[in-house]
N, C-alpha and C positions, 0 to 999 in steps of 0.2 A: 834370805828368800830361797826356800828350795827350786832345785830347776824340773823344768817342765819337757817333757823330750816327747809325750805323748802325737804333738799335731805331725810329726816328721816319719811317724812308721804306720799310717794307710793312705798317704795322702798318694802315692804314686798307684798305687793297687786300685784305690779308686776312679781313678783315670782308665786303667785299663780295662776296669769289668763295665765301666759305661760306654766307652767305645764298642766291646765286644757286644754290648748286649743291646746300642742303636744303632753302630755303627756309624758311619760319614757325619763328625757335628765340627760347625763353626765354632771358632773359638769362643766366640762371647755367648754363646749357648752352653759351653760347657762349664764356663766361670760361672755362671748362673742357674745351673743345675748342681755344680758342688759344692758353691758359696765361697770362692776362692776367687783371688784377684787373677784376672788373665795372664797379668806377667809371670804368676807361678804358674798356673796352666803352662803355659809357654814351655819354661823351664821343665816341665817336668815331661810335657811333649817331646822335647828335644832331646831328654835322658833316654826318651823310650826308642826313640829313632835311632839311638846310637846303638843298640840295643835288637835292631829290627824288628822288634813289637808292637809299633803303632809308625803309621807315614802322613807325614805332614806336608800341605800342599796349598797351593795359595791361589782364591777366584777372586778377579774383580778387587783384589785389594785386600781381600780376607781371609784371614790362615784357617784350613781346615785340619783335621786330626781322623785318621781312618786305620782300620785293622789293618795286619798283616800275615798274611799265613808263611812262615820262613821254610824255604827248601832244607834238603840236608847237611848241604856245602855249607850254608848259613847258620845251621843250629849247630855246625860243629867249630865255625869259627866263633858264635856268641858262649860255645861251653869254655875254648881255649881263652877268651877275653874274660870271663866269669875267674876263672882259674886265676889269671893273673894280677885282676884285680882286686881279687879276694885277697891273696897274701899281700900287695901293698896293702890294705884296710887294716888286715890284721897287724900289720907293724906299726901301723900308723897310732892304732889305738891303745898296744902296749907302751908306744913311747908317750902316751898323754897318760898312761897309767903311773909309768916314772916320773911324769911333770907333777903329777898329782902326789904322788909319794913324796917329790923332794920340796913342795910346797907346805905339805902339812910337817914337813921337819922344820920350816923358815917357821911358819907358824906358832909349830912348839916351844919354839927357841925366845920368838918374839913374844908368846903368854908366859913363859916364865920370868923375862927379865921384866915385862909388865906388873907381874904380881910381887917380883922383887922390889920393885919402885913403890907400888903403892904399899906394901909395908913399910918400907920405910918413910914414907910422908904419914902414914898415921903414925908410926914410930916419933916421929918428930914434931908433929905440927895435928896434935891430936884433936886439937878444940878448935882449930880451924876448918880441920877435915871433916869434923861431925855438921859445919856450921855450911860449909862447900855440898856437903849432900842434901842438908835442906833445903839448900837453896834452889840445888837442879831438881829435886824431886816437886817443890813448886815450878820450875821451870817446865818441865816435862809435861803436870797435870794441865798446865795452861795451853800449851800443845797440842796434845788429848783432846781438851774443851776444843778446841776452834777445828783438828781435825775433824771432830764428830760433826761440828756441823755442817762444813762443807760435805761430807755424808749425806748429812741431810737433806742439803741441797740436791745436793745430786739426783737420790731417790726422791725426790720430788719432779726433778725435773725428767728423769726416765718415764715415769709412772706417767706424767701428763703427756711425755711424747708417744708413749703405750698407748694412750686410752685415746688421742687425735690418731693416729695411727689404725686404731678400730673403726671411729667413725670414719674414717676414708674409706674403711674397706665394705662399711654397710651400704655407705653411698654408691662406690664402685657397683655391688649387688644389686643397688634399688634402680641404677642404670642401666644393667645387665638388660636387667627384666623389664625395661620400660622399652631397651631397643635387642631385644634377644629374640628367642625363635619362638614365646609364646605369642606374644603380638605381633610378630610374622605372620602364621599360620591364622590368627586371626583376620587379618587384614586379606588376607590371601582369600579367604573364607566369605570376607565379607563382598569381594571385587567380584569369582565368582558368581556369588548367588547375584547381586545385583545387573553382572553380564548377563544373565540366566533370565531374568525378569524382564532385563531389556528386550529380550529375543523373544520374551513370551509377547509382552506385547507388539514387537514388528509383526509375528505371524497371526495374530489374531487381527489386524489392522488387513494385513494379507489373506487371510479368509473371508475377512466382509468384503475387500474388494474384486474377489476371484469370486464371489457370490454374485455381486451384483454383476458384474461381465459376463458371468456366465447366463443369467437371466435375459440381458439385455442381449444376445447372443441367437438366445434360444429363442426368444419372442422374436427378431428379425426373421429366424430360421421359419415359424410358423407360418408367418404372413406372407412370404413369399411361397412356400408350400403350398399352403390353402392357394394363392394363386394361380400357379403356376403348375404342378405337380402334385396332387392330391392322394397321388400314389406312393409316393416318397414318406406318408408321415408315418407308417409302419418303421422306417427306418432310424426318424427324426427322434419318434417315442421310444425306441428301442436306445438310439443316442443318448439323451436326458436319462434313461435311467440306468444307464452306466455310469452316468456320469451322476448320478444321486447317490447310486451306491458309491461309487468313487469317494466324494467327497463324504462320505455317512462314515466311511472305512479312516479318514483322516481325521474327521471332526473327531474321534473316538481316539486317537490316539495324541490328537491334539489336547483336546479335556485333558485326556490322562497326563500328558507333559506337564498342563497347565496349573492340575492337581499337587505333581509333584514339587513343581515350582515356589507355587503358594504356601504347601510345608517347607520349605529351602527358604521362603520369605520370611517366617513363623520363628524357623529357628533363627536365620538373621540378627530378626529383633531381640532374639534371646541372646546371641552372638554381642549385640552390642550392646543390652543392658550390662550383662557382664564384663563387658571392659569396661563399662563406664564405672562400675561400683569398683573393679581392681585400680583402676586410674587414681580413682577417689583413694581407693587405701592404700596405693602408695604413697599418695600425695600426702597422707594423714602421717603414714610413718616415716615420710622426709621431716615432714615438719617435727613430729615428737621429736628426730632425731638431733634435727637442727637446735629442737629447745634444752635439751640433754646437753648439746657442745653448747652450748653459750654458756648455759648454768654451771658447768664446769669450769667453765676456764673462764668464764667471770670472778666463781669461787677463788683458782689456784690462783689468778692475776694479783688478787687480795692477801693471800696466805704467801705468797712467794714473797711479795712485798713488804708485807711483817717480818720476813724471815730475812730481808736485805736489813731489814733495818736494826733488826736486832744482833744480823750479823757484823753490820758495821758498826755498832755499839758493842758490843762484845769482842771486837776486831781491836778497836782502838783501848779496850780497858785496859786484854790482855797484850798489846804493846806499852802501853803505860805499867804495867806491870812487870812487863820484861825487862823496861830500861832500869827502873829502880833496883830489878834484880842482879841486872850486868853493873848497877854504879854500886850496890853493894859487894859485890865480886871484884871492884876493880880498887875493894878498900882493903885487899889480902893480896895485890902487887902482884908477883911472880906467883908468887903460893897456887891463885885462880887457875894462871895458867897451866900448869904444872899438873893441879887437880884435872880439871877441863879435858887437857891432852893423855893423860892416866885414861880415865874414863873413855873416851874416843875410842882409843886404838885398843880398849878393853872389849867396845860393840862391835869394833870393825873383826876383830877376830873371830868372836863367838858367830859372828854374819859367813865368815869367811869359812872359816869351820864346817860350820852347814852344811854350807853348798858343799864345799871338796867331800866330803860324804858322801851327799846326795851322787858326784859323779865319777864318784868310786863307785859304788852300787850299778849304775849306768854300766861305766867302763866293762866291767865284771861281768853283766850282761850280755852287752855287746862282743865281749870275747864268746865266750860260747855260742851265740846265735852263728858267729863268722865260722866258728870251728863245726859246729854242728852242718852249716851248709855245705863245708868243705869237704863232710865225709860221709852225707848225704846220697845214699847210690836211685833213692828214687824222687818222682817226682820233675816235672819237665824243665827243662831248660830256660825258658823263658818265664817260669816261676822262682828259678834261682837267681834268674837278672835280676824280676824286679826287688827279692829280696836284698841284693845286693847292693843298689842303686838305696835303698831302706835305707841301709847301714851303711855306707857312705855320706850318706845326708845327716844322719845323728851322728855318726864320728864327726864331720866336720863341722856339727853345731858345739860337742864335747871338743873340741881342738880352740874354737872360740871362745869359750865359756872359760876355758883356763887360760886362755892369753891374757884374755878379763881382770881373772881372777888372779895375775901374779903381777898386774898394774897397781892391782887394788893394795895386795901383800905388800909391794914395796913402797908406795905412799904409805900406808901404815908405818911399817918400820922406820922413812924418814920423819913422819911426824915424832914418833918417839926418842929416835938419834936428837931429832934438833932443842926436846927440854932436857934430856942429858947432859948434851953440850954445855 
């Protein structure tokens, strides 16, 4: 399996241009804006702190991660700590260059005496050998078969977690909108107009009654006039028709409220026709949707199930197939094993091989990236931390990868000492 070094050189860079460019985020805000589990957040917060390029601080129980702008004092102690740590990196990574060099010599040493052994067991035990490869290469295809189908399985069961996974998210939608801000503003729409109409009619309930008061007012005002004061009703009449035009100047602007009301009414009912038809066709498109998830996973429920069962028929063939193979294998004694442990430590090499390859390629890299930044004159300082804090994280993943990998080297080799012996 070749190695993978790609998730270890932006993952710290991307931390830092999301702080720069929100500023102030909580931890599980920012795990969930890069898709990363908090505990690396974490980790990689705490590189940058050491670093003075991001400050980390704690509310209420919750780690926060914020910019920092570094004074001069500061940028000249994070150049002299760059410096330092840069040539440990760089030694660190030529001495896994040497581990890696004196690995693929064990290697060599061990594919040779491997390819020495298996000629001499076809040398000697030629129609055994031929009979030993048959048999694993039926071993193998039977493998194959039962790997593919757990494949199968898989991709089936992704596929049905994908497509529940969609219908959550059209429901989420159809929720949104059923309590979002278009039926807000509806509602909102609707409260108004209907306050609006309330009011129309208090004041028209209020203008009949300021009508008849006022009449009943004015007629007392006559009769005692006419009694009493006959002189008075120039003033009386002159009253009343203030007070005609008064109310002539309200009634006119009352109408016209009343007018506008009525259209506010008008559109109302248009207001609620159309929620009731969008109601309706959400409700329409819940249900399609609901009838889409059932017909699905009614379907896979059935297909998954054929495919259990065919797997455990197929599970148990190719075990019955394997023992017949291993009690044919165990009718050539030593010879099997011999074959068997040949073959092993022939994959484990060519696997082992690979990889050392692969992180020689790496290593190679990774030197020059560390020598390039070291003689690097532009470019700020706190760009060469985080590229350094980079290549500290892949040297230490490349330092792992070979501890690994010289575990793996000498089980191989013991398996092989011990059909020697």
């Amino acid at each position: 399996m070749a190695a993978d070094f790609g998730d270890a050189t932006t993952s710290i860079d991307s931390l830092v241009e999301l702080i720069k460019s929100k500023g102030k985020m909580e931890l599980g805000k920012i795990a969930s804006t890069l898709g990363v589990d908090p505990s690396i957040v974490e980790n990689w917060a705490k590189i940058c702190e050491g670093g003075n390029i991001l400050r980390i601080s704690y509310e209420l129980g919750k780690m926060y991660v914020e910019p920092i702008t570094i004074s001069k004092e500061q940028e000249q102690i994070v150049k002299a700590q760059v410096g330092v740590e840069g040539s440990i990196v760089e030694q660190e990574i030529v001495s896994q260059r040497l581990s890696l060099d004196k690995l693929s010599e064990t290697l060599q040493a061990l594919d040779t005496s491997v390819k020495s052994a298996e000629k001499m067991f076809q040398q000697k035990m030629p129609d055994i050998e031929q009979k030993l490869n048959v048999i694993n290469k039926v071993y193998r295809a039977l493998e194959d078969d039962a790997e593919r189908v757990e494949k199968l399985k898989k991709q089936a069961e992704e596929s049905s977690s994908a497509f529940n996974k969609r219908i959550a998210e059209l429901y989420s939608k159809i929720d949104a909108i059923n309590t979002g801000e278009i039926p807000r503003k509806m509602g909102q729409n609707i409260e108004a107009t209907e306050a609006a109409l309330k009011k129309s009619n208090e004041i028209q309930l209020a203008m009949q009654q300021a009508a008849r008061t006022k009449k009943e007012a004015l007629d007392g005002v006559r009769r005692s006039v006419e009694e009493q004061l006959k002189s008075v009703r120039y003033e009386v009449d002159k009253l009343e028709h203030d007070i005609e035009v008064q109310f002539k100047i309200y009634g006119e602007q009352v109408a016209k409220n009343i007018k506008e009301i009525n259209e506010e009414a008008k559109q109302l009912n248009e207001v609620k026709s159309n929620l009731s038809g969008f109601l309706k066709e959400r409700d329409r498109a819940r249900k399609a949707i609901d009838d889409i998830k059932m017909q699905f996973n009614d379907q896979f429920t059935k297909t998954y199930s054929k495919m259990n069962q065919s797997d455990s028929a197929l599970k148990t063939g190719i075990d019955a197939m394997k023992t017949e193979l291993d009690e044919l294998k165990d009718n050539f004694g030593d010879a099997s094993k011999i074959f068997d442990t040949i073959q092993s430590v022939k994959s484990d090499v060519q696997t082992l091989n690979s990889q050392i390859n692969a992180h020689k390629t790496e290593v190679s890299r990774l030197l020059e990236e560390i020598r390039a930044l070291d003689a690097a004159t532009k470019g700020s300082i706190e760009s060469k931390y985080i590229t350094l804090q980079r290549l500290k994280l892949r040297s230490k993943e490349i330092k792992d990868n070979v501890s690994n990998m010289k575990k793996k080297t000498e089980n191989a080799s013991q398996k092989f000492d011990d059909i020697v012996k």
